[in-house]
C-alpha positions in Angstrom: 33.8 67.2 104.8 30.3 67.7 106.6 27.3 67.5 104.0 24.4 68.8 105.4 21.1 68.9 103.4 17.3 70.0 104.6 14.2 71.6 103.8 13.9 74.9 105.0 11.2 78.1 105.4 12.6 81.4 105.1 10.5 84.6 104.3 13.4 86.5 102.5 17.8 87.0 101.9 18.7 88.2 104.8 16.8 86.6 107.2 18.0 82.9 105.3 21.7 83.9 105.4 21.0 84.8 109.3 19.7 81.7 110.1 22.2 79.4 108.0 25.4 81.2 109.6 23.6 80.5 113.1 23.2 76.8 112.5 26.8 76.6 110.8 28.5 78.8 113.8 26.7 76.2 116.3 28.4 73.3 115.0 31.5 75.3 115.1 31.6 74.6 111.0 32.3 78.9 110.5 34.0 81.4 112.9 31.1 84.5 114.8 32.1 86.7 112.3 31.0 84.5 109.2 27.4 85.7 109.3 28.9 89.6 108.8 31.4 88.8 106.5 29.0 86.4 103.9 26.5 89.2 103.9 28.9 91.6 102.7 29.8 89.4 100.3 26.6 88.8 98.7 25.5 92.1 98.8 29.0 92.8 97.3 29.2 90.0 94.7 25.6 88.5 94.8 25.3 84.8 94.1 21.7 84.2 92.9 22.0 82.1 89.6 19.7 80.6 87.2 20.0 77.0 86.5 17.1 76.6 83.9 14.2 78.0 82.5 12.4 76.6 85.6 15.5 76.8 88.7 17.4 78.7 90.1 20.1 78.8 93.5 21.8 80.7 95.3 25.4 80.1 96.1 26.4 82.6 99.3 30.3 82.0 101.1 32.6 84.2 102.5 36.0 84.2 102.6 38.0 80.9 103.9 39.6 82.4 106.7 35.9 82.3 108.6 35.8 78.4 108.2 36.7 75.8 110.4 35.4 72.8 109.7 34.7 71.7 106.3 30.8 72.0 104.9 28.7 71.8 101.9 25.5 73.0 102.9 21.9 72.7 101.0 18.8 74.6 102.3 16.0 73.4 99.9 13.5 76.4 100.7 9.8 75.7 101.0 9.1 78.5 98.9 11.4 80.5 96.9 13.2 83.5 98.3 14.6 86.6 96.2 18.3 86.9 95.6 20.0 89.1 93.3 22.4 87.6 90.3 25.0 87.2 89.8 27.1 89.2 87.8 23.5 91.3 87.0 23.4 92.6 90.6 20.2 95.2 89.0 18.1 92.2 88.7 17.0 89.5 90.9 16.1 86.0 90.6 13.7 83.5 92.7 15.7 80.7 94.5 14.2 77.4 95.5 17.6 76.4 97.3 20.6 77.9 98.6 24.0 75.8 98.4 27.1 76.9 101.2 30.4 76.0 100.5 32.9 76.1 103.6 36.3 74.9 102.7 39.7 76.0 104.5 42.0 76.2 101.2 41.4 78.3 97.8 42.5 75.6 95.7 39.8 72.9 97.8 37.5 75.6 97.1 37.8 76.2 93.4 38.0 72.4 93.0 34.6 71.8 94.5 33.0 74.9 92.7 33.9 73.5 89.2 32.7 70.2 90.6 29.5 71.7 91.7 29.0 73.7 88.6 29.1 70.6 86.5 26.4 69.4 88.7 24.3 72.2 88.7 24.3 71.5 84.9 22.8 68.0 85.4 18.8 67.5 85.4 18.9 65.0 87.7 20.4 67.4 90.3 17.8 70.2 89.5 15.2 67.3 89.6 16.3 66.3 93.0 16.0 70.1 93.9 12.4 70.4 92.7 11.4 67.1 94.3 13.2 67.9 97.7 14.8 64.6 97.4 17.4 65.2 100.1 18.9 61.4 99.9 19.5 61.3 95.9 21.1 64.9 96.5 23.1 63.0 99.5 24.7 60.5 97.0 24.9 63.0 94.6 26.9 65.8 96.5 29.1 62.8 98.3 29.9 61.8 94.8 31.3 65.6 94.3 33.9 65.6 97.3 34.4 62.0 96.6 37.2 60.7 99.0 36.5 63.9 101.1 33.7 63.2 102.7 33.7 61.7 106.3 30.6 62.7 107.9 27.3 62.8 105.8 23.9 64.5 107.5 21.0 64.6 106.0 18.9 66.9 107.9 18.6 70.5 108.6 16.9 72.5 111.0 16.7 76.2 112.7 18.1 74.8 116.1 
């Protein structure tokens, strides 16, 4: 699994979920029609989700058949973005990252869910959020896929 972390500057959603399927489609991590299909989704089942009283992510995939290499991907955003919430779609919620899960298999991808879930709950993750800390999140989320992870990046950019 590719774990890919970076700060990043996006002036709303869409324009966030644009640029994150474009980077993920150039390294041949999702399929072209990734970008169409995790748009739907959100606007579908929006992923928006508050962590604390003070953070709050957003956690955007589509279905597996669009991936084709395996990716965890986290945008720490230079400002916070809007993103609606989940299971509240009427009301929205300021993110100050967005976490992508690409995995090929269901049961890979409930696995790493419940792992990250358990880690969302952790301060030192949101800390590492706040703090843009993108090598304690590194060790962090390589401790989540555990013997899964191969390749580990820690940068991110538009190109």
């Amino acid at each position: 699994m590719v774990i890919i972390i970076g700060i990043a500057n996006f002036r709303h959603r869409i324009e966030a979920l644009k640029e994150i399927s474009q980077f993920l489609m150039r390294r041949k991590i999702v399929s072209k029609d990734y970008l169409r299909a995790l748009i739907e989704r959100e606007e579908r089942y929006p992923t928006g989700l508050r962590i604390s009283r003070d953070l709050a992510v957003a956690l955007p995939h589509a279905h597996i058949r669009y991936t084709l290499k395996q990716a965890l991907m986290v945008a720490l955003l230079e400002h916070p973005i809007e993103f609606k919430c989940m299971g509240s779609p009427d009301k929205t919620v300021m993110v100050q990252a967005i976490i992508i899960v690409a995995v090929k298999n269901l049961e890979r991808s409930t696995k790493i869910l419940r792992r990250l879930g358990d880690l969302l709950s952790k301060e030192t993750f949101s800390r590492a959020i706040w703090m843009k800390d993108s090598d304690y999140l590194l060790k962090l989320l390589t401790s989540l896929c555990s013997e899964d992870c191969q390749l580990k990046q820690s940068s991110f950019s538009e190109s």
